[in-house]
N, C-alpha and C positions, 0 to 999 in steps of 0.2 A: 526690655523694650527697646527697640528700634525707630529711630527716627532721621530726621536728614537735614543738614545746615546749607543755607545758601547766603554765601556770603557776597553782598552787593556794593560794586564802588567802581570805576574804572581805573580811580590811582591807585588800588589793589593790585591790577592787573599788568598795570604802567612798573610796578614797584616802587614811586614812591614812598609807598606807607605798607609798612610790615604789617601781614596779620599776625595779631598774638590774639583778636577774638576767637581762634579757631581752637588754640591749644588751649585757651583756658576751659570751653567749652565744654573741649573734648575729657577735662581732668575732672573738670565741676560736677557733668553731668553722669560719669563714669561713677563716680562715688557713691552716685544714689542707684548704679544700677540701668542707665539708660544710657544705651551706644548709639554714636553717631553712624551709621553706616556707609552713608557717603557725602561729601563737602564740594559744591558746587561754586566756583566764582563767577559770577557776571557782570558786566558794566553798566553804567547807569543807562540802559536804555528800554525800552518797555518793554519789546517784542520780547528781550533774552530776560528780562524779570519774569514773566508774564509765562514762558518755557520750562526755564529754570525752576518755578513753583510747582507749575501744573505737572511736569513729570516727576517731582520727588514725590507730590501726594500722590500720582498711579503708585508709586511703590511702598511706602509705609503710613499713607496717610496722616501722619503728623510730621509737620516742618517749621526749623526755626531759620526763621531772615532774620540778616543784622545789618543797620544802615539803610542809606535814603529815606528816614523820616524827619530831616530836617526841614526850613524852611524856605530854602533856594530851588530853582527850577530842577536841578537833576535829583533835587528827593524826591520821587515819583513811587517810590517802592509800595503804599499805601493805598493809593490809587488804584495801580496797576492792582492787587491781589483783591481790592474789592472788587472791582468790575470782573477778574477769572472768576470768584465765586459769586457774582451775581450778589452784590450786594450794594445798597446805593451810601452813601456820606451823608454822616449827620454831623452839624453844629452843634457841640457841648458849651452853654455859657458857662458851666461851673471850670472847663479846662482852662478857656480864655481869660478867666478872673485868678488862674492860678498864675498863666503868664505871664498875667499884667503884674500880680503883684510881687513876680519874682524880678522881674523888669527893673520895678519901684525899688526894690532894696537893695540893687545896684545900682542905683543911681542913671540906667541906662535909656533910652530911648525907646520904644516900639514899635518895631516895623508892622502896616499892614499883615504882610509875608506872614509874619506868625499868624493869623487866624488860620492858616492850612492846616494847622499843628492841632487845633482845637477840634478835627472834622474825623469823623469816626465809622468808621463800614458799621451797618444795623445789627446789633445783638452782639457785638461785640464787646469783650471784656478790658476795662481799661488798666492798665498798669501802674502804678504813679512812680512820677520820676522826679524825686528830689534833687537830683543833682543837676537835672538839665531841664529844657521846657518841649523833646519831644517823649510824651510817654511812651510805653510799651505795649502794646496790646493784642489779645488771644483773641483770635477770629475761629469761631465755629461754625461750619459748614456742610451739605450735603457729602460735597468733596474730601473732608477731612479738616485738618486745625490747624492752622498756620498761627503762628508764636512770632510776633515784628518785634526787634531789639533796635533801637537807636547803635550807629555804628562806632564811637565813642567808648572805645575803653573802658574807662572810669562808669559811666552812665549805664554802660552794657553790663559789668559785671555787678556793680549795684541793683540792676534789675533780678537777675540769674542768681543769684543770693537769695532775695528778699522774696520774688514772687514766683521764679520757676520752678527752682529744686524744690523749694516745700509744696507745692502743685503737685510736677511731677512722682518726686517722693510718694506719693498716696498711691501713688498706681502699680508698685513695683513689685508691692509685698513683699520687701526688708531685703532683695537680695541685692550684690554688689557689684562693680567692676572695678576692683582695687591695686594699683601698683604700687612696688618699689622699687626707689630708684639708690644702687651701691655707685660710690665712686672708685675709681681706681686709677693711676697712674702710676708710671713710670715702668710700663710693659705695653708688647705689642699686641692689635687684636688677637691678630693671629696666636701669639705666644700665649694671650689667655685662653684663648676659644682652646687649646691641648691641655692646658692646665686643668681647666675645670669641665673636659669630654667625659671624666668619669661618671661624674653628679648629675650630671644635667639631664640624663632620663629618668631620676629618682625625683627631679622635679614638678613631674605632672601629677597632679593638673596644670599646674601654673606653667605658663610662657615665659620665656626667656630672651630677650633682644638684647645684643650690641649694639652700642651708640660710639661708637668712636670723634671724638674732637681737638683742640687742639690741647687743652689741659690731660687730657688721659680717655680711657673708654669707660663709659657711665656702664651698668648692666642696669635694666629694666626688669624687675618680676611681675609678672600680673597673673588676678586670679579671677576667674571670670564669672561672673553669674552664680557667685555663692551667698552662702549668708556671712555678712559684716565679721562678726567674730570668729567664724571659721574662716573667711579669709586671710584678716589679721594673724591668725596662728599659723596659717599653711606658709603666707611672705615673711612673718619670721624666721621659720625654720629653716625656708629655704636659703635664707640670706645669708646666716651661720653654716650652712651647708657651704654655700661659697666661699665666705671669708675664712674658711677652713683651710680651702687650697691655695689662696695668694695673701695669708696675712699683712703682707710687708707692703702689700700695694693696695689693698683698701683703706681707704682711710676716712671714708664716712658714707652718712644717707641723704638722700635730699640736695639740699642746695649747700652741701659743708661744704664751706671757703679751707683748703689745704693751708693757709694762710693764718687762718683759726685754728685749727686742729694744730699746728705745730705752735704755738702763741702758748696757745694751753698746754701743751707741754715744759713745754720755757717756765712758764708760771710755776706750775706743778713741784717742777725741781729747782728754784729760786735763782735760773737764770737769766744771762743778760745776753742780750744779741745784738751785731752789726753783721754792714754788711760791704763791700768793696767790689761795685761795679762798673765793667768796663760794656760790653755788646751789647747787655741790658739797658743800658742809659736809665739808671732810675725805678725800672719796672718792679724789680726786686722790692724794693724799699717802698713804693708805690702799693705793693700787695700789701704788704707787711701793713701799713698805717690806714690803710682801710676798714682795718678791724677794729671797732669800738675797746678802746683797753689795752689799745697796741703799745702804750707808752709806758706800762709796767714791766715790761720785758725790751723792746726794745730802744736801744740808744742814739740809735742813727747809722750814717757811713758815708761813703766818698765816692761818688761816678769817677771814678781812675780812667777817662776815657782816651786823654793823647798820652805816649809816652814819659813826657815830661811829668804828669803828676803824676805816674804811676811810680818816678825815680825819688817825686816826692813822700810818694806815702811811706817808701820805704823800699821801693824793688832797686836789686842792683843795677845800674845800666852795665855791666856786663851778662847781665842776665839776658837782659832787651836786645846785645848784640849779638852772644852768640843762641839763643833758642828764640827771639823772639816772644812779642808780647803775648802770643796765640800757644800759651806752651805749659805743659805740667810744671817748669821752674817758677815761670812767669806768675801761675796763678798760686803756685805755693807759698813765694813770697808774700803777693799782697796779701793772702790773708792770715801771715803769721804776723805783717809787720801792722793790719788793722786791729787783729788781736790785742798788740802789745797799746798802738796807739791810742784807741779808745775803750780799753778798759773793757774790755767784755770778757763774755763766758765762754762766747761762742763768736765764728765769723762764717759767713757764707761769700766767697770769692767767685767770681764770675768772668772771664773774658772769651769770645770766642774769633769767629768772623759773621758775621747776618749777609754779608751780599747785596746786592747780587753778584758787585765787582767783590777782588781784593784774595780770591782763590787760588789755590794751587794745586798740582796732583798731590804734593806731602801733606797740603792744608786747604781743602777744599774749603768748599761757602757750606757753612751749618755746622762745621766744626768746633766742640763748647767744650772749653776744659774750667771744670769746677775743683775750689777748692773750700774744705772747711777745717778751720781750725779753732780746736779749743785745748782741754789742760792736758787733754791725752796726745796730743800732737796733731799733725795739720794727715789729714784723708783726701786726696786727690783722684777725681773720677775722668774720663773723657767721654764724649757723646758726638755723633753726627746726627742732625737734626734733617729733614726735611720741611720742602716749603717757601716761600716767599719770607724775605728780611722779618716784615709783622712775624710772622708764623713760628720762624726759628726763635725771633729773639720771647715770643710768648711763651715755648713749648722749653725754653734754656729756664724761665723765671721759676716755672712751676719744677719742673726736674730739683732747682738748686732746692727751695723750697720741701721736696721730697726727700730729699739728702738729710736736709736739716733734721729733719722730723725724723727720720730711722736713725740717726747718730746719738740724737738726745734719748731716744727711747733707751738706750743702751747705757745711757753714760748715768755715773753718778751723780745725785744730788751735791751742788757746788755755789758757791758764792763770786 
C-alpha cells in the first residue's frame, strides 16, 4: 500500500526544527507493509496546504499530514483540508471537556484559542491524544482519506502507534517492508562497496544501501513487500552473507554504540580500561561512560592536552623535542606510561592535530596517531582523517575505540 506524507511547518523549511517525523514514519509504517511514496514540505500557509493535499490524493488517494493542528493562528491545517474536501466544522463538547480537564490537572489557564482544537470536518474520525490537547483525525472523503497528526513528536508518534499502524495494518494482509541496519567501521565506502561486490547480487530480492557517516558506513538491507517471517529469514541471511566478508569491521545491528560493543568485551575477559587523551579532549572517555555499566570495566584517564602534562603522565620531554607530541614515540609513551599509572589492562592513547591551523606537509591537519597498550605491549596505528576539527577529532574517537575492540578480541582473559 502506497500513500503520501505532507509535512507542514514553515520552521521546517527555515530549519530551525529537524524533521525526525518523517523517518519515524517512514520506519513505523514500513513495518506493517505501507510505503510512503512521496513526502511533501509546506509552510504554514493555506494556498500551499491546500496544494500539497489535493495533489498527493490525485496520486494515492490516502495522505498523512503532520502539524498545524494547534491552537495559534498559523495551525490552519484543519481548516484548510475541510474546506478542499468540502466538508464543514463541527463543535465536539465531549473534546472540549477533555481540554478543560487536561488544563485543570496542570494547574494551567485556558485560552479561548483552544475551542479550535474541539471543531471537527463532518464524519470524521477522531483520534484521542493523551499526551497533548490537539487530537488526530481520519477524514474520509469522495476525494480520498487524509490522516491529521499533531506536529509534535512525542504526540505524533503516540498517535501512529496507538491508532494508525493497527488501522492501517488490516488493510495490508500481513505483508512487509522490513530493514536492516549492519554497522561498520574503520573502512572506506569505497573499500567496502569491493569487499562485498561478490555477494551483493546473491542478495535479491532484498536491496542494499550505503550510508556512510562520520562513525563508519551503516549498510541498510531491506525486503520489500513480503511476508513478515519470510522477510525476517531473507535480512538474516543476508547480514551473515555480509559480515562474512569484513568480520573485523562489523561490529553490530541497529543503533549498537561501538562503545558498548567493546565494554562488553572488557567485561567478557575480566578487564580494566583507561584512556590518555590529547586531540580528543575528553571524547574518548565521554563515549566510554555513556554506556550504562561503563564503570565495571572502565577506570578512567588523563586529557594529556599541553605538553607539560603529557611530560607529566609520564612522556619523556626528549621525546616531545625531538618527534614531537603528534608522533608514534609520543603516543607510545603515553600509553605505556597510563598503563603503568592507573592500573589497568588496557590503555587507548590518542594525540593527533584536528585543525584547522597547526599543519604541516610532514604532519598535516587530521593527522591521529593511536596507541594501545596492555600486557602484550603497546600496538601503534597512524591515520589521516578527513573533515572539519568536529569531524576529525569524532572520526579519531571512534577509530581508537575500534582498535580497542579488535585487540581485546584477540588477547587473553587477564586481570
Amino acid at each position: 500500500m502506497d500513500l503520501e506524507l505532507v509535512t507542514i511547518g514553515t520552521e521546517l523549511l527555515l530549519g530551525f526544527t529537524i524533521d525526525t517525523n518523517s523517518a519515524f514514519l517512514g520506519q513505523a509504517l514500513g513495518e506493517i507493509g505501507v510505503r510512503i511514496a512521496r513526502r511533501t514540505s509546506v509552510p504554514d500557509e493555506p494556498a500551499a496546504v491546500a496544494a500539497a493535499v489535493r495533489e498527493a490524493l490525485s496520486r494515492t488517494r490516502l495522505v498523512i499530514t503532520t502539524g498545524g493542528l494547534g491552537p495559534t493562528k498559523d495551525d490552519l491545517s484543519k481548516n484548510v483540508v475541510a474546506e478542499l474536501l468540502g466538508l464543514p466544522l463541527e463543535f465536539h463538547p465531549e473534546i472540549w471537556e477533555a481540554i478543560t480537564a487536561r488544563f485543570a490537572r496542570m494547574g494551567r489557564k485556558l485560552s479561548e484559542r483552544n475551542r479550535c482544537q474541539a471543531e471537527v470536518p463532518r464524519g470524521a474520525l477522531v483520534l484521542p491524544n493523551p499526551r497533548g490537547t490537539a487530537p488526530g483525525l481520519w477524514i474520509g472523503a469522495e476525494a480520498g482519506e487524509v490522516i491529521m497528526l499533531p506536529g509534535v513528536p512525542g504526540e505524533m508518534r503516540g498517535l501512529v502507534r496507538q491508532e494508525v499502524v493497527p488501522r492501517l495494518g488490516q488493510r495490508v494482509g500481513g505483508r512487509v517492508v522490513r530493514s536492516l541496519l549492519l554497522r561498520t567501521t574503520a573502512i572506506a565506502e569505497s573499500t567496502l562497496a569491493e569487499r562485498l561486490e561478490p555477494v551483493e547480487d546473491s542478495l535479491a530480492p532484498l536491496t542494499l544501501a550505503y550510508l556512510p557517516g562520520l562513525e563508519g558506513v551503516d549498510l541498510r538491507l531491506t525486503a520489500w513487500d513480503a511476508k513478515r517471517e519470510e522477510a525476517a529469514s531473507q535480512l538474516e541471511g543476508a547480514a551473515e552473507r555480509l559480515r562474512e566478508r569484513v568480520p573485523e569491521h562489523v561490529y553490530g545491528q541497529g543503533e549498537t554504540d561501538l562503545a558498548e560493543v567493546l565494554l562488553a568485551e572488557y567485561r567478557r575477559k575480566g578487564m580494566r580500561l583507561a584512556v590518555a587523551e590529547s586531540c580528543t579532549g575528553g571524547m574518548l572517555g565521554a563515549r566510554i561512560t555513556a554506556i550504562p555499566g561503563s564503570s565495571e570495566v572502565f577506570v578512567g584517564g588523563l586529557i594529556a592536552y599541553h605538553d607539560d602534562l603529557k611530560q607529566a603522565l609520564g612522556v619523556p620531554a626528549r621525546i616531545l623535542e625531538e618527534h614531537g607530541a603528534v608522533s608514534e614515540e609520543a603516543v607510545r609513551e603515553m600509553a605505556l606510561a597510563a598503563r603503568d599509572r592507573f592500573t589497568a589492562s588496557a590503555v587507548l592513547a590518542v594525540t593527533g592535530i584536528a585543525g584547522p591551523g597547526g599543519g604541516s606537509p610532514e604532519k598535516p591537519v587530521g593527522l591521529v596517531w593511536f596507541g594501545l597498550a596492555d600486557g602484550q605491549g603497546c600496538e601503534t596505528r597512524r591515520m589521516v582523517f578527513p573533515g572539519s576539527r568536529h569531524e576529525i577529532r569524532t572520526r579519531a574517537a571512534q577509530y581508537a575505540l575500534w582498535s580497542g575492540w579488535r585487540r581485546a578480541q584477540s588477547a587473553a582473559t587477564r586481570l
